[in-house]
C-alpha positions in Angstrom: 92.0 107.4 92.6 90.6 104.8 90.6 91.1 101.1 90.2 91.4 98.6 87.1 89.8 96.1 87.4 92.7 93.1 87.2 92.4 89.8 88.5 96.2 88.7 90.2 96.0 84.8 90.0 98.5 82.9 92.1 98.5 79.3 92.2 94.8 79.3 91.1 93.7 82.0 93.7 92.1 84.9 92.3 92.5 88.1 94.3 91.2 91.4 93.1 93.3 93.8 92.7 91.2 97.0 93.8 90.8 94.9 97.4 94.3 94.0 97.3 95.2 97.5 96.8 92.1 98.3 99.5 93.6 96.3 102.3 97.4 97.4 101.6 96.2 100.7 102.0 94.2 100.0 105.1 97.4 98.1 106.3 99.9 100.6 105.9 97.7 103.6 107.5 98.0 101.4 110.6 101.5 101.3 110.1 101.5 105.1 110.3 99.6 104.9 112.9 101.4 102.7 115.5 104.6 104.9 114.5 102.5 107.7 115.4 102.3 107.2 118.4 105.5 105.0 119.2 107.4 107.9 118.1 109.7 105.3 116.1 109.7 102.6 113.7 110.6 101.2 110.2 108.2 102.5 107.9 110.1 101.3 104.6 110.5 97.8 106.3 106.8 97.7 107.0 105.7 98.9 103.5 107.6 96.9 102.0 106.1 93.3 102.9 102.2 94.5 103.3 100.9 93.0 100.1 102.7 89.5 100.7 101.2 89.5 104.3 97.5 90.3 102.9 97.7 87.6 100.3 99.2 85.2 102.8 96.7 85.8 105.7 93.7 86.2 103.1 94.7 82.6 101.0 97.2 80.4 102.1 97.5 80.0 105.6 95.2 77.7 107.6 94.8 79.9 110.1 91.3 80.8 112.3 91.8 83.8 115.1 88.7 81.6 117.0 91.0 78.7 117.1 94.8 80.3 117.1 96.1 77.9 119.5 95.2 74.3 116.9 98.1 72.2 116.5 97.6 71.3 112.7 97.4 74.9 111.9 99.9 76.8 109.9 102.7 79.1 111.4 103.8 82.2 109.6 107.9 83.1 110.6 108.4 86.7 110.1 112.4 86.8 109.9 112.1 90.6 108.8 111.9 91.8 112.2 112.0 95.4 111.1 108.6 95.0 109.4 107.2 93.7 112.3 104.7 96.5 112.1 103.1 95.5 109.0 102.8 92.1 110.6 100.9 93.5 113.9 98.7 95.4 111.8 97.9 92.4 109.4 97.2 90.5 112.7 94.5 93.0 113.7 93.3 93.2 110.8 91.8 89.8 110.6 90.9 89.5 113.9 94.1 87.7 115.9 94.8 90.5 118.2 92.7 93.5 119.2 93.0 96.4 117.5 93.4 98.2 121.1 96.9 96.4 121.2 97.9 99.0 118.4 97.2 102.0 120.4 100.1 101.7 123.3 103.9 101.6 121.8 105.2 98.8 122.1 107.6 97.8 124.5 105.7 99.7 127.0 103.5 99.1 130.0 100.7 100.3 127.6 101.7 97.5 125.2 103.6 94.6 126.5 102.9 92.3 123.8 103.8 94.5 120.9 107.3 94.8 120.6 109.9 96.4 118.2 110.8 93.0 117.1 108.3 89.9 117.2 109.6 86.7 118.7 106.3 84.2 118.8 
């Protein structure tokens, strides 16, 4: 496979798009992952919003894993709760929960913070 090498400018952020296309990828075989071993999930729901949630987490939001608990920071509302997968794997991915968290299914005693649908 290989990559142009495009620029994707938003708003005066410039994001490469062979890391774009790097961290999708990296995203989404988590995705397959955690259905994996859940046995279940929404994979097209997931797919689907995995480049929005890189550029968000990588360039807009104000947001530090070291210091997730700040009051002036930003909040991110998922309201697709079906591609709540692509937002647990996102959040692993830059450091906000362990990557462990992703090996138990959620809604289980092996995961009981991961769930089918996020609500905080």
């Amino acid at each position: 496979m290989e990559f142009s090498a495009v620029t994707i400018e938003i708003k005066g952020i410039n994001m490469n798009e062979k890391k774009l296309v790097l961290h999708a990828l990296l995203i989404r075989k988590k995705i397959l992952h955690i259905i994996k071993l859940a046995r279940r999930g929404h994979i097209g729901s997931a797919f689907s919003i995995v480049e929005i949630l890189v550029v968000l987490y990588e360039h807009f939001l104000r947001i530090n894993p070291k210091k997730s608990r700040l009051k002036n920071r930003d909040r991110f509302i998922l309201s697709k709760g079906h591609g709540c997968l692509a937002l647990y794997a996102v959040l692993a991915q830059y450091g906000f929960i362990n990557d462990k968290a992703l090996a138990g299914t959620p809604n289980t005693a092996k995961c009981p913070v991961l769930k089918h649908r996020p609500d905080r």
